[in-house]
PDB file of N, CA, C and O in Angstrom, chain B, residues numbered from 101:
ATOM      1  N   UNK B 101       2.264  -3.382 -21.367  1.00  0.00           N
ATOM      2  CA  UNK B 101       1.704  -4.483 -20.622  1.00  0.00           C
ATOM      3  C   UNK B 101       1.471  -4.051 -19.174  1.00  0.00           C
ATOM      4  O   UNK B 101       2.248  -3.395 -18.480  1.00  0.00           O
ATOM      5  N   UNK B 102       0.131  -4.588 -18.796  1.00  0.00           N
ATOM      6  CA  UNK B 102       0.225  -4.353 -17.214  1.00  0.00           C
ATOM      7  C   UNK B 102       0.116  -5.355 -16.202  1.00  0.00           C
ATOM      8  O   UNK B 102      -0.352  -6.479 -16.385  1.00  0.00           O
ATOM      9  N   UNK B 103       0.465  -5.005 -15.366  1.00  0.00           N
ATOM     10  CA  UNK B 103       0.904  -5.950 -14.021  1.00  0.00           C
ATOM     11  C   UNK B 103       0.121  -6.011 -12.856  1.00  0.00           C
ATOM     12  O   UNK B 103       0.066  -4.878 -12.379  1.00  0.00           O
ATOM     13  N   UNK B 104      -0.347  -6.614 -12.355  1.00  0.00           N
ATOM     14  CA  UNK B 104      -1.401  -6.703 -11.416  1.00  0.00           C
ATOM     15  C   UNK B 104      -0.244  -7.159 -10.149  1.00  0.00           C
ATOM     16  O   UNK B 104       0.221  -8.297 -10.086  1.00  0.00           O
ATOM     17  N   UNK B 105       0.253  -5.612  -8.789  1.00  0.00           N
ATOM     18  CA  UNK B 105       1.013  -6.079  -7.850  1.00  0.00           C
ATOM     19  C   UNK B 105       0.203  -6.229  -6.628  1.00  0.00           C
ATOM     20  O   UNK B 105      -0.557  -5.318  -6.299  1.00  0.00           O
ATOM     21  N   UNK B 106       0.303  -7.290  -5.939  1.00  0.00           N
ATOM     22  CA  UNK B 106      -0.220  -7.075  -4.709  1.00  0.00           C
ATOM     23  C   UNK B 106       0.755  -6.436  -3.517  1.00  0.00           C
ATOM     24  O   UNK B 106       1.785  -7.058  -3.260  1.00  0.00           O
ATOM     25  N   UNK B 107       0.527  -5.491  -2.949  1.00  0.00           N
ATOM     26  CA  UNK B 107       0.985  -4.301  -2.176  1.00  0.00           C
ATOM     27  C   UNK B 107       0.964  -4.964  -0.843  1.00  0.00           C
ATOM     28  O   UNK B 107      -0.151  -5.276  -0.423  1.00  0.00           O
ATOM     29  N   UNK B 108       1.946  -5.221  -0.142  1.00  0.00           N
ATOM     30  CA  UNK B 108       2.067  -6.163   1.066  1.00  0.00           C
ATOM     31  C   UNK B 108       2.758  -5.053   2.437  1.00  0.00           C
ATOM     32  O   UNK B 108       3.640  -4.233   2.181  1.00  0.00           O
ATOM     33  N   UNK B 109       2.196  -5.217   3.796  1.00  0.00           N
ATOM     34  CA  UNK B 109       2.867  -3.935   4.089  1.00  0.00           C
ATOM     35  C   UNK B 109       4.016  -4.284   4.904  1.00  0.00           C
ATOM     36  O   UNK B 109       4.424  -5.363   5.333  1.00  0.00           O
ATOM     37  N   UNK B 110       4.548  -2.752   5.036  1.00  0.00           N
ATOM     38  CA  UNK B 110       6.062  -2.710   4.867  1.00  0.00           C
ATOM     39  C   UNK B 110       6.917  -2.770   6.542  1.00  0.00           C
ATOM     40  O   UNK B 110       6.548  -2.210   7.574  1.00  0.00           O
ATOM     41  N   UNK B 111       7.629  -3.284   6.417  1.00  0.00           N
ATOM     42  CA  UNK B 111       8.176  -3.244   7.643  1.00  0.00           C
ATOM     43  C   UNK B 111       9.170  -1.872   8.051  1.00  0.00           C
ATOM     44  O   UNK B 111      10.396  -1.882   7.942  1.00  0.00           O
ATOM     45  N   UNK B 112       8.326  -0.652   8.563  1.00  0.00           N
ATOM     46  CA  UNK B 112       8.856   0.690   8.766  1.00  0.00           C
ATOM     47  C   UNK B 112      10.109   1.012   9.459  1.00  0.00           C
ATOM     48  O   UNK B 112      11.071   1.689   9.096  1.00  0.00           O
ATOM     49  N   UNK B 113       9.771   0.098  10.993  1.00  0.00           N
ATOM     50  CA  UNK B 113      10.750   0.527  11.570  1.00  0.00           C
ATOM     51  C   UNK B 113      11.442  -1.116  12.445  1.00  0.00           C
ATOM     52  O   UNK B 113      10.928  -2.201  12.174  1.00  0.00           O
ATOM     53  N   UNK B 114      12.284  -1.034  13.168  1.00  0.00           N
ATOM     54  CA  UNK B 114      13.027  -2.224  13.328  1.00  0.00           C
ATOM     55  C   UNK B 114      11.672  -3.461  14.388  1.00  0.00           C
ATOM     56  O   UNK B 114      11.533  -4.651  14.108  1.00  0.00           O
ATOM     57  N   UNK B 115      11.166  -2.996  15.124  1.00  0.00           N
ATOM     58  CA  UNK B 115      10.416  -3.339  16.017  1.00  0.00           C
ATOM     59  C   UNK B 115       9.217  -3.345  15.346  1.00  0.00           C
ATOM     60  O   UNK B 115       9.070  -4.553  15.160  1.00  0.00           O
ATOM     61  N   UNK B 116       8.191  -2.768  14.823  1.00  0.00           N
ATOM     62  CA  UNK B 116       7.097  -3.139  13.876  1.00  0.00           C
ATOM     63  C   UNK B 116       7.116  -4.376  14.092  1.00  0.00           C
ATOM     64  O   UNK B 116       8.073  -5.003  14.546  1.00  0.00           O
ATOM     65  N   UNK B 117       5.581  -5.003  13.641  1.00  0.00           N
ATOM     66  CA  UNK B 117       5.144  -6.080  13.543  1.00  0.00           C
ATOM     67  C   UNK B 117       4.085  -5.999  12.867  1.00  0.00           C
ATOM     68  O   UNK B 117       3.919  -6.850  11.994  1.00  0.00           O
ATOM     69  N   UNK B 118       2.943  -4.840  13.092  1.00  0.00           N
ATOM     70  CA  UNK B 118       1.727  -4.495  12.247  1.00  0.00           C
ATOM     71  C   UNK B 118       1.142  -3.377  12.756  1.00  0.00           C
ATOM     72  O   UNK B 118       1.442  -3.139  13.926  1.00  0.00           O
ATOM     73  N   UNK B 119       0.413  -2.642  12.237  1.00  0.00           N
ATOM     74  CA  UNK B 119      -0.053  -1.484  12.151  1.00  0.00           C
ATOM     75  C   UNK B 119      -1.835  -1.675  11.966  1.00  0.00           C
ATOM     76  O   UNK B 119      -2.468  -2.717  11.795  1.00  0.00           O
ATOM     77  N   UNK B 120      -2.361  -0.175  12.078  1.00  0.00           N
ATOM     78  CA  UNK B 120      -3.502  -0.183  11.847  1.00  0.00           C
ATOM     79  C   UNK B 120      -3.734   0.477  10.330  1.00  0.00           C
ATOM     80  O   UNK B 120      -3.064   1.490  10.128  1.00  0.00           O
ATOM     81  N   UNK B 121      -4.364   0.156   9.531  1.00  0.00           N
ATOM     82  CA  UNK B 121      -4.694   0.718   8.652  1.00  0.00           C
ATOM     83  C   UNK B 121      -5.768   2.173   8.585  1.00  0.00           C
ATOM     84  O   UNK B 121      -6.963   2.089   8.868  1.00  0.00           O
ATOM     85  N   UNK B 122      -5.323   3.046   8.302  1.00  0.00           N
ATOM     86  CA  UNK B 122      -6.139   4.229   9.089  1.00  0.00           C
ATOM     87  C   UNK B 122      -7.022   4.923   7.882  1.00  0.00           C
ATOM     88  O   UNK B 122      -8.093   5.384   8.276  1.00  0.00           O
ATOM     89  N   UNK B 123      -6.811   5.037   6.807  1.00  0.00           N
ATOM     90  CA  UNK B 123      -7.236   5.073   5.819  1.00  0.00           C
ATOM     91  C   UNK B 123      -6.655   4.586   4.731  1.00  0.00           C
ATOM     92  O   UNK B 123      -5.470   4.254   4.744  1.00  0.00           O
ATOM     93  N   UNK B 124      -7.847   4.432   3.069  1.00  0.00           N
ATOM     94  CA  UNK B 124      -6.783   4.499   2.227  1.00  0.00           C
ATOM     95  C   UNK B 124      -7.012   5.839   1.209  1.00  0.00           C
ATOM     96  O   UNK B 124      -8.154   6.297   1.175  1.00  0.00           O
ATOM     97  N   UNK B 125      -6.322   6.261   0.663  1.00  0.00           N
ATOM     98  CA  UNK B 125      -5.616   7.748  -0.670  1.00  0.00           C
ATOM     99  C   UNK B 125      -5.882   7.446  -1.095  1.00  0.00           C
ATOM    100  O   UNK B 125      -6.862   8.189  -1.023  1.00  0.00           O
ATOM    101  N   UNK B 126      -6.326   6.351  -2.327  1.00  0.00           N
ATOM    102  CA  UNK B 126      -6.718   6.236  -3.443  1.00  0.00           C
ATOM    103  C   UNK B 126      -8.162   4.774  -3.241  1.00  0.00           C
ATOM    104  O   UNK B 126      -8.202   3.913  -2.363  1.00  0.00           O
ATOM    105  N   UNK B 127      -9.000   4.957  -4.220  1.00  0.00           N
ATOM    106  CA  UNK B 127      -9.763   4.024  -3.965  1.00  0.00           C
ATOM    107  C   UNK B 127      -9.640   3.566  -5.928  1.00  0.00           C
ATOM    108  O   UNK B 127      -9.254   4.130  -6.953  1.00  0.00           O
ATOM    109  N   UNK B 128     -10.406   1.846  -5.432  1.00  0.00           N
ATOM    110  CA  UNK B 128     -10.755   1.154  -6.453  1.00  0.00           C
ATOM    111  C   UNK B 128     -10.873   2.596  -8.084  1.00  0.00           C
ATOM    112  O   UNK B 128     -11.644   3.551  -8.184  1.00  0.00           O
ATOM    113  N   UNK B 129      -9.994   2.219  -8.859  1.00  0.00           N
ATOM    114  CA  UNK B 129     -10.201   2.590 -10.629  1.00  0.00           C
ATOM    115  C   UNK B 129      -9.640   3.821 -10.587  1.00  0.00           C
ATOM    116  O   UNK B 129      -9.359   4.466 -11.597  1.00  0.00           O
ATOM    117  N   UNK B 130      -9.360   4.393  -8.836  1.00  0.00           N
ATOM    118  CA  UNK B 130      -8.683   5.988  -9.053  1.00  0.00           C
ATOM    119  C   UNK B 130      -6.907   5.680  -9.272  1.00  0.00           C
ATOM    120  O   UNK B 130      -6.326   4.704  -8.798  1.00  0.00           O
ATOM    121  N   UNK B 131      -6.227   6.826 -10.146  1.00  0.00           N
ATOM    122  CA  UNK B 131      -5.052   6.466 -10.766  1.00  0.00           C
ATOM    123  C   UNK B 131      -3.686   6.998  -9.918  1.00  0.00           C
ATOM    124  O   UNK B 131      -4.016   8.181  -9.831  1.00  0.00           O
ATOM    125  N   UNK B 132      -2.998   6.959  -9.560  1.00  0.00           N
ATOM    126  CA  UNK B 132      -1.871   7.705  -8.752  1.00  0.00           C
ATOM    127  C   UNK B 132      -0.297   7.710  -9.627  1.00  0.00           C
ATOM    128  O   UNK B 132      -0.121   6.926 -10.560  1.00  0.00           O
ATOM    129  N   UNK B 133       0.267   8.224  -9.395  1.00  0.00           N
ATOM    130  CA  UNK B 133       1.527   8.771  -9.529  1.00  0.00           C
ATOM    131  C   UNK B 133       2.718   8.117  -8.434  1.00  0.00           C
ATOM    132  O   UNK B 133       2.316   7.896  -7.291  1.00  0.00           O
ATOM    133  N   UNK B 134       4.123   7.813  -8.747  1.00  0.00           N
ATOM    134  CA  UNK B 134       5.162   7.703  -7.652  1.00  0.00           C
ATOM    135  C   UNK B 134       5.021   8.593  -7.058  1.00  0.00           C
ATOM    136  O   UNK B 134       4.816   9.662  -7.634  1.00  0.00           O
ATOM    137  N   UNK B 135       5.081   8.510  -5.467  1.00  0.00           N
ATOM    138  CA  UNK B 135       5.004   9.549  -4.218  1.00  0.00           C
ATOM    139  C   UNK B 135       4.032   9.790  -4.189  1.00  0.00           C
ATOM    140  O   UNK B 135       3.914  10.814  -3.515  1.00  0.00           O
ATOM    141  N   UNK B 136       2.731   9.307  -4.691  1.00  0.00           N
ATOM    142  CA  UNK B 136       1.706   9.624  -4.137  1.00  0.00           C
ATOM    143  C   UNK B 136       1.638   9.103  -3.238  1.00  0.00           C
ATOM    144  O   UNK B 136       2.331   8.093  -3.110  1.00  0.00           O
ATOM    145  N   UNK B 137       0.590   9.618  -1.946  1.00  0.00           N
ATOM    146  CA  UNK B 137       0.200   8.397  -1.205  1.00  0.00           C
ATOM    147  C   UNK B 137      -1.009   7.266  -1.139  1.00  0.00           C
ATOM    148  O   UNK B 137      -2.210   7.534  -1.180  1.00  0.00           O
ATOM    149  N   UNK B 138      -0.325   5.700  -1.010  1.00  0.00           N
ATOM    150  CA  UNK B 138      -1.547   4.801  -1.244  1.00  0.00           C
ATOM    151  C   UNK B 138      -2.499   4.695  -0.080  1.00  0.00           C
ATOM    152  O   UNK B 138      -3.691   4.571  -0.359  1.00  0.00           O
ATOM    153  N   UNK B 139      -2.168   4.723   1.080  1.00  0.00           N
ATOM    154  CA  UNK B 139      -2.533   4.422   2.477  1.00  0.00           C
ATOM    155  C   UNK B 139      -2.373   5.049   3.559  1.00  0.00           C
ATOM    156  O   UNK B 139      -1.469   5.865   3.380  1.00  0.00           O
ATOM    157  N   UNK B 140      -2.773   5.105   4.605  1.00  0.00           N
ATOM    158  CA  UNK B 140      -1.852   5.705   5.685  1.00  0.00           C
ATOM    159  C   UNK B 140      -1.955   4.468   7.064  1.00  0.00           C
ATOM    160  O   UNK B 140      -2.915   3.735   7.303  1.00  0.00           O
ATOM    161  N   UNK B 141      -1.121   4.520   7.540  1.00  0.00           N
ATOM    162  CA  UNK B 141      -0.763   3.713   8.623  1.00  0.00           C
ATOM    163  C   UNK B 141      -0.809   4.389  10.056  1.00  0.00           C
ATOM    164  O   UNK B 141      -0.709   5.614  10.135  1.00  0.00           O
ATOM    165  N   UNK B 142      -0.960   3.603  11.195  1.00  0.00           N
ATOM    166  CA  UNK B 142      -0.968   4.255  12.458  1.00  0.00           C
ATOM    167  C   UNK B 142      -0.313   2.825  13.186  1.00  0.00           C
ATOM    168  O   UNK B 142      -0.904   1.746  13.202  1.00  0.00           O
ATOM    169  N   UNK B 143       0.887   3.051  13.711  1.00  0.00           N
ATOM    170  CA  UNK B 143       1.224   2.182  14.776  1.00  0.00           C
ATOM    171  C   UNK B 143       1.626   2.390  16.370  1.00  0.00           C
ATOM    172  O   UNK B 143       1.592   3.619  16.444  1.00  0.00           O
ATOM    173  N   UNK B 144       1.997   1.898  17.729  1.00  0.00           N
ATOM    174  CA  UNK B 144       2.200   2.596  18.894  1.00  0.00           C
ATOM    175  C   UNK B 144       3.030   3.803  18.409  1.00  0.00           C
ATOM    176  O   UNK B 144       2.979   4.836  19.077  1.00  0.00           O
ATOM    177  N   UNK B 145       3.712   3.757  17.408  1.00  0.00           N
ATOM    178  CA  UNK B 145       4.644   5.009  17.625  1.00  0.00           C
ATOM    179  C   UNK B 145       4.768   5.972  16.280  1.00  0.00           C
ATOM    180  O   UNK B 145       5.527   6.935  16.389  1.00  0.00           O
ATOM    181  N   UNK B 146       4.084   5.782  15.033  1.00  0.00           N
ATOM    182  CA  UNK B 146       4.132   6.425  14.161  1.00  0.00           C
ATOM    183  C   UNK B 146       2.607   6.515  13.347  1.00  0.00           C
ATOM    184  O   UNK B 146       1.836   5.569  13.183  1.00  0.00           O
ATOM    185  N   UNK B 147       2.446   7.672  12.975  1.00  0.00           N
ATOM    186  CA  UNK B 147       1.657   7.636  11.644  1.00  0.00           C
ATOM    187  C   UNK B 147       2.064   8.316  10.605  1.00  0.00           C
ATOM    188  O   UNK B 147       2.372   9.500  10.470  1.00  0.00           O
ATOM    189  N   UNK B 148       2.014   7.056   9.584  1.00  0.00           N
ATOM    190  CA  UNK B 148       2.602   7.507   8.846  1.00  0.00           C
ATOM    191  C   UNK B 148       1.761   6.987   7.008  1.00  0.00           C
ATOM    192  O   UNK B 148       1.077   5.965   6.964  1.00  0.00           O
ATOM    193  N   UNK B 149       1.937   7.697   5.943  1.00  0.00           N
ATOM    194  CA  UNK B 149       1.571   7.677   4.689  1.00  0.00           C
ATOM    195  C   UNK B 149       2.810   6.365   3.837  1.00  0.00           C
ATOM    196  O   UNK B 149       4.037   6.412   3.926  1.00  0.00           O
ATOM    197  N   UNK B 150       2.206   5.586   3.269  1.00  0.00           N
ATOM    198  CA  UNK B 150       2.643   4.594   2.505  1.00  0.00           C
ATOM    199  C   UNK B 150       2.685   5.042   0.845  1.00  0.00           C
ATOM    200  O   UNK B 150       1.817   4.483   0.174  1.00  0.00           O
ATOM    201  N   UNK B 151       3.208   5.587   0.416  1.00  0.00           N
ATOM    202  CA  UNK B 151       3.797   5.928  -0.583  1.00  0.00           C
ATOM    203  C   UNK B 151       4.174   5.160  -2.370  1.00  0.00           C
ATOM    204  O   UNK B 151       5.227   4.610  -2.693  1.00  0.00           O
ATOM    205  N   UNK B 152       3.057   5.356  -3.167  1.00  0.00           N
ATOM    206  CA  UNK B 152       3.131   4.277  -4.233  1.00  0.00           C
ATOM    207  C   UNK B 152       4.957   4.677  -4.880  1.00  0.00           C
ATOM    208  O   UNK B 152       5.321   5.853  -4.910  1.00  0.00           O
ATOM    209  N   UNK B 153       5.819   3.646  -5.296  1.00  0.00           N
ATOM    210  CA  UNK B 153       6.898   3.137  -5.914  1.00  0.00           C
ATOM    211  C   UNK B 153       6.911   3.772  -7.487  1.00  0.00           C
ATOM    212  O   UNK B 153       7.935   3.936  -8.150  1.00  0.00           O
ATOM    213  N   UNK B 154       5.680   4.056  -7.880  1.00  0.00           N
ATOM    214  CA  UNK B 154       5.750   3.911  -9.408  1.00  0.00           C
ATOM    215  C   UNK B 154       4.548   4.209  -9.670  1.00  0.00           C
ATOM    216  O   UNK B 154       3.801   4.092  -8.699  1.00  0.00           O
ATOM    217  N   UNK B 155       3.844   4.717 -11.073  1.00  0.00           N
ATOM    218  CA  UNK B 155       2.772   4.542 -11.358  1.00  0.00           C
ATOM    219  C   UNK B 155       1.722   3.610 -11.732  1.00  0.00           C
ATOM    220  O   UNK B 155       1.923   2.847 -12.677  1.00  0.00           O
ATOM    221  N   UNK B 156       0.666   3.589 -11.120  1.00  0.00           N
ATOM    222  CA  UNK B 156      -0.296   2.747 -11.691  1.00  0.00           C
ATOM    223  C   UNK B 156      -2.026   2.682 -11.283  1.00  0.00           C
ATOM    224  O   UNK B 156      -2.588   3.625 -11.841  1.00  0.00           O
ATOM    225  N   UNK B 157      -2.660   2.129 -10.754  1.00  0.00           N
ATOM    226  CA  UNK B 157      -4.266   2.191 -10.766  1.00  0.00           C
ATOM    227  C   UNK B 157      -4.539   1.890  -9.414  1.00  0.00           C
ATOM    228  O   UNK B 157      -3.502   1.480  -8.893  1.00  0.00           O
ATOM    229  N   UNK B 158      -5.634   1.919  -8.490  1.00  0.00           N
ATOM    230  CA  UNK B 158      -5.983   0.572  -7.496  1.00  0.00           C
ATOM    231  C   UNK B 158      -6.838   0.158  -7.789  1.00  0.00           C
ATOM    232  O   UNK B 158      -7.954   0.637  -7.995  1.00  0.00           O
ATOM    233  N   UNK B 159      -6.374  -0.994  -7.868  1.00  0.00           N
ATOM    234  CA  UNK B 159      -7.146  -1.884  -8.118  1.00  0.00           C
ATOM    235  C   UNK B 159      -8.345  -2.345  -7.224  1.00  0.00           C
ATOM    236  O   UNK B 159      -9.494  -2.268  -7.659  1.00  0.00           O
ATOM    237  N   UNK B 160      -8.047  -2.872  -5.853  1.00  0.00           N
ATOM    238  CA  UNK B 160      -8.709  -3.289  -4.558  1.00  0.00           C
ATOM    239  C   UNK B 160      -8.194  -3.460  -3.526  1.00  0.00           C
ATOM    240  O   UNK B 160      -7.069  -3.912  -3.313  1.00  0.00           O
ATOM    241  N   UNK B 161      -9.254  -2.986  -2.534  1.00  0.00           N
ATOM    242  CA  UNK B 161      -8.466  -2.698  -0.963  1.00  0.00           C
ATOM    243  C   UNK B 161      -8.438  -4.239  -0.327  1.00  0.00           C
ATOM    244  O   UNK B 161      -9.425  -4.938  -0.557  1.00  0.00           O
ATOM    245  N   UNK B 162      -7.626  -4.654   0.263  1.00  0.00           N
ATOM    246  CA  UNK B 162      -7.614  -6.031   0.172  1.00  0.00           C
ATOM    247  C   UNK B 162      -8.038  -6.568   2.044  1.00  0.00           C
ATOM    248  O   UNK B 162      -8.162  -7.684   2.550  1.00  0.00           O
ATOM    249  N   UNK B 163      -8.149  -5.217   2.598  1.00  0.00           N
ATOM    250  CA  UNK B 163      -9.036  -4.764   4.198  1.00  0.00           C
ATOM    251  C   UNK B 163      -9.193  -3.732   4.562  1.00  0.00           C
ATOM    252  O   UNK B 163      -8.301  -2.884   4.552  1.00  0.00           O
ATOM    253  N   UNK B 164     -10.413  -3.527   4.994  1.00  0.00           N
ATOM    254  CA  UNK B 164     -11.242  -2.578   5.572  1.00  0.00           C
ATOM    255  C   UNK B 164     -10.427  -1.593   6.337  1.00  0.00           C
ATOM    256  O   UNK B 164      -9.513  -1.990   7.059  1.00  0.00           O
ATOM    257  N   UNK B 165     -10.759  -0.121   6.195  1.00  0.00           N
ATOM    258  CA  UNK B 165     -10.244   0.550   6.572  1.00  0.00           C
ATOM    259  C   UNK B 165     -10.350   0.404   8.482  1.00  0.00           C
ATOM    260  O   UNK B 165     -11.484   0.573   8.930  1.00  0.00           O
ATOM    261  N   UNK B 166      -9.307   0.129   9.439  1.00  0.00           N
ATOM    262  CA  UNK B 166      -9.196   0.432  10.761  1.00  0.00           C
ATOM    263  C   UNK B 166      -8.735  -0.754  10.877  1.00  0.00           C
ATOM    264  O   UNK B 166      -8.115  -0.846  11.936  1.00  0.00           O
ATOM    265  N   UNK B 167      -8.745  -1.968  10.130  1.00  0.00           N
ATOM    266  CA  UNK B 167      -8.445  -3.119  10.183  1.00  0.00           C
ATOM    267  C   UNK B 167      -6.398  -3.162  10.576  1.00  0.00           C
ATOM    268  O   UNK B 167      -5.578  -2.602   9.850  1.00  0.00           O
ATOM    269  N   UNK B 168      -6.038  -3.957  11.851  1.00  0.00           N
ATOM    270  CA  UNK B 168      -4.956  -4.072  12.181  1.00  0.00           C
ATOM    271  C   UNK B 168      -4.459  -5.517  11.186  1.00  0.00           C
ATOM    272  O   UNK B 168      -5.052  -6.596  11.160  1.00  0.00           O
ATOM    273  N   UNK B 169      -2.763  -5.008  10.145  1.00  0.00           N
ATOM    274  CA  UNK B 169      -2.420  -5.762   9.664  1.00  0.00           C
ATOM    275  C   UNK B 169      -1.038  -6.192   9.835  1.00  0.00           C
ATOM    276  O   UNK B 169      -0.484  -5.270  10.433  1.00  0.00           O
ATOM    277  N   UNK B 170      -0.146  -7.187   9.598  1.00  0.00           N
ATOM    278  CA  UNK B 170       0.946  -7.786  10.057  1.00  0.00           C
ATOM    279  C   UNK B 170       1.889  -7.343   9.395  1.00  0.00           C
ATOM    280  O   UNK B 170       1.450  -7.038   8.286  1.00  0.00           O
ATOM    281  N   UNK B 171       3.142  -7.103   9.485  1.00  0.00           N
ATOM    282  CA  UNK B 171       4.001  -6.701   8.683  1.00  0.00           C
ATOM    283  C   UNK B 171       3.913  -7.933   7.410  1.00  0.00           C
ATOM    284  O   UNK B 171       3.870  -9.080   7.853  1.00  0.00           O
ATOM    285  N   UNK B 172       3.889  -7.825   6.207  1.00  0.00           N
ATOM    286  CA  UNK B 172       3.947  -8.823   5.195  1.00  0.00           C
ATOM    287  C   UNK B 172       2.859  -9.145   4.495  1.00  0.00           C
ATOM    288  O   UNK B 172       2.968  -9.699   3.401  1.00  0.00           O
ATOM    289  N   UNK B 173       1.590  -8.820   5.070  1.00  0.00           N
ATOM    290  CA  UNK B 173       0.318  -9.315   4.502  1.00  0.00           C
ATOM    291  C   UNK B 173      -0.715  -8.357   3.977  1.00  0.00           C
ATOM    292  O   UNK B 173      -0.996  -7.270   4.480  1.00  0.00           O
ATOM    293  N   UNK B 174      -1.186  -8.836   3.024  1.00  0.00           N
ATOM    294  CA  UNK B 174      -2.061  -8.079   1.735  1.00  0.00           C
ATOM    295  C   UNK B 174      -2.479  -6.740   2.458  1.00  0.00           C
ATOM    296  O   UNK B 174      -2.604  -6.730   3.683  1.00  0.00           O
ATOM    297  N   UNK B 175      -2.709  -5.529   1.646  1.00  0.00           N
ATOM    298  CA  UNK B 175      -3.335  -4.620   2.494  1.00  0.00           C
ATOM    299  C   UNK B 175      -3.983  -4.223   0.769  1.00  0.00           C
ATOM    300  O   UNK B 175      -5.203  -4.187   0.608  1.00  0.00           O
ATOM    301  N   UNK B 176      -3.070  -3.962  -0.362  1.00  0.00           N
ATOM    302  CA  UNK B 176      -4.484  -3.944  -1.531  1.00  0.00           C
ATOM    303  C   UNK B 176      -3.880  -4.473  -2.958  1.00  0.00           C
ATOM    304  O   UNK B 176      -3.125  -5.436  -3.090  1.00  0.00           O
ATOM    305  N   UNK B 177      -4.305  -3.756  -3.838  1.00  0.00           N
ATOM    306  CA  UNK B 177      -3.990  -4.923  -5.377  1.00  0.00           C
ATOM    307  C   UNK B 177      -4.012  -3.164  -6.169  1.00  0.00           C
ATOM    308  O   UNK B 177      -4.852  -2.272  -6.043  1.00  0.00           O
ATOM    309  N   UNK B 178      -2.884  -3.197  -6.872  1.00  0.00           N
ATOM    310  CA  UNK B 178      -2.627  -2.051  -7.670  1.00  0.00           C
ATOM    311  C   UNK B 178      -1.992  -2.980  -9.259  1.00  0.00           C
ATOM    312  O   UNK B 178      -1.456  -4.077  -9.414  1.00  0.00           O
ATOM    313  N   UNK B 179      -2.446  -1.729 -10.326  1.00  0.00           N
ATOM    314  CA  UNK B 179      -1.926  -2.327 -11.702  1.00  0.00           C
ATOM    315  C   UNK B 179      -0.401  -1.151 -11.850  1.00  0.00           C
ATOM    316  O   UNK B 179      -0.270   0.046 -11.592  1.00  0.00           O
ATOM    317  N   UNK B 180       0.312  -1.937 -12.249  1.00  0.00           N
ATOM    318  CA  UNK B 180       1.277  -1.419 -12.974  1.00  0.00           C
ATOM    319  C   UNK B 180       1.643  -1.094 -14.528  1.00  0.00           C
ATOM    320  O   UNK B 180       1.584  -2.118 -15.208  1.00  0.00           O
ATOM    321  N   UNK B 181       1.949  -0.111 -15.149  1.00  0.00           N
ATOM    322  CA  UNK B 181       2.875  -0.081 -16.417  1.00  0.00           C
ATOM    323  C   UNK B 181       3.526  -1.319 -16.726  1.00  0.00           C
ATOM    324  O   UNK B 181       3.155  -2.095 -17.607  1.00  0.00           O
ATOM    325  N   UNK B 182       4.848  -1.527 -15.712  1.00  0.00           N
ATOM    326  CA  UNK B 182       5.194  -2.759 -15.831  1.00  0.00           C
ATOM    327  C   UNK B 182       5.985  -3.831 -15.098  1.00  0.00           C
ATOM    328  O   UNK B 182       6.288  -3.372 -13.997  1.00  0.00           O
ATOM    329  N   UNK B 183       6.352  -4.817 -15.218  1.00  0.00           N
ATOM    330  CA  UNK B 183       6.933  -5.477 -14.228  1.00  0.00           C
ATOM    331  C   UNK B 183       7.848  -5.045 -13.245  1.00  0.00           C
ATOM    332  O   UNK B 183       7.664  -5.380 -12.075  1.00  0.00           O
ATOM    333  N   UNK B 184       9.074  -4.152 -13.656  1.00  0.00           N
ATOM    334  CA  UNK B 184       9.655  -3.239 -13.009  1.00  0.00           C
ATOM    335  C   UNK B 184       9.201  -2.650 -11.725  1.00  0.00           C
ATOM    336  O   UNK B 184      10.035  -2.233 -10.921  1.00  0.00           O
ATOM    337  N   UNK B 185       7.684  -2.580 -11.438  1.00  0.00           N
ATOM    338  CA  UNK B 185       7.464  -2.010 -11.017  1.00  0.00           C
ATOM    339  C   UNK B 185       7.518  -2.349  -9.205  1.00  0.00           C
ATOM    340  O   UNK B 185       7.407  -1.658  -8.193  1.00  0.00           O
ATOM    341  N   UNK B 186       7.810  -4.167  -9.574  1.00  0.00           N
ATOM    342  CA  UNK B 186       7.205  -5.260  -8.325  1.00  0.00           C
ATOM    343  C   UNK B 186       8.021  -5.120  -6.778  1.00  0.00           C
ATOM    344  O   UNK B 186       7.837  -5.834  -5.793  1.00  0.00           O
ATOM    345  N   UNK B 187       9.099  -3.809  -6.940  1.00  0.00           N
ATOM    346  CA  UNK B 187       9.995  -4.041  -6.282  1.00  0.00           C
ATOM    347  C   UNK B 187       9.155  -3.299  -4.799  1.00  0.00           C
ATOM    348  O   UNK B 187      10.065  -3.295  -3.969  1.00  0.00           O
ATOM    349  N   UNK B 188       8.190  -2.837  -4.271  1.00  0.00           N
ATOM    350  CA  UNK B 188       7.820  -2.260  -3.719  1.00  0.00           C
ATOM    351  C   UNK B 188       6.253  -1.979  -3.475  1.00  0.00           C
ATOM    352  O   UNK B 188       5.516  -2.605  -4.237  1.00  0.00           O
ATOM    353  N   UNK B 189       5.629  -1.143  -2.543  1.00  0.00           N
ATOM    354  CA  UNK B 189       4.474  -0.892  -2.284  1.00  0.00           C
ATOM    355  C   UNK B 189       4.223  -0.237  -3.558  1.00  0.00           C
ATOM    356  O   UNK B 189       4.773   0.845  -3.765  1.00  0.00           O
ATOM    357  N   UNK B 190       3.384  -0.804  -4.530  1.00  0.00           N
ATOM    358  CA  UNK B 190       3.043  -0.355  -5.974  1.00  0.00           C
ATOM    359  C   UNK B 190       4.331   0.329  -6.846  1.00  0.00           C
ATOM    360  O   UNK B 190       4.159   0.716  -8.001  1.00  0.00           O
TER     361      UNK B 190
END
């Protein structure tokens, strides 16, 4: 069975609030692996790669690449194997 997760972003470091989205690693129907990377991030003090949890698909980028997003809110839509999978960025 598969799982449709929406990938919400992550709160890195204690002070974070939101980041820029700088690119994304995988696009729409391409497939990834755990430790791949889904995204990459740029904030005042880090850039850094967002890292899929588990295997599965992407689904859709849920904003434009350069687009600044909040800690917590949609950044894309990945399928999972399976529910297990919900605990994290894909």
């Amino acid at each position: 069975m598969t799982v449709r997760v929406r990938v919400k972003l992550p709160k890195i470091g204690m002070t974070m609030e939101e980041a820029t989205i700088v690119r994304f690693c995988r696009q729409p129907g391409e497939a990834f692996s755990k430790g791949d990377p889904l995204y990459e991030i740029e904030t005042e003090k880090i850039s850094q790669e967002v890292e899929a949890t588990g295997d599965g698909v992407m689904v859709e980028h849920a904003v434009p690449e350069g687009a600044d997003v909040r800690v917590g809110e949609l950044v894309c839509v990945v399928e999972t194997a399976s529910a297990a999978d919900n605990s994290g960025p894909a």
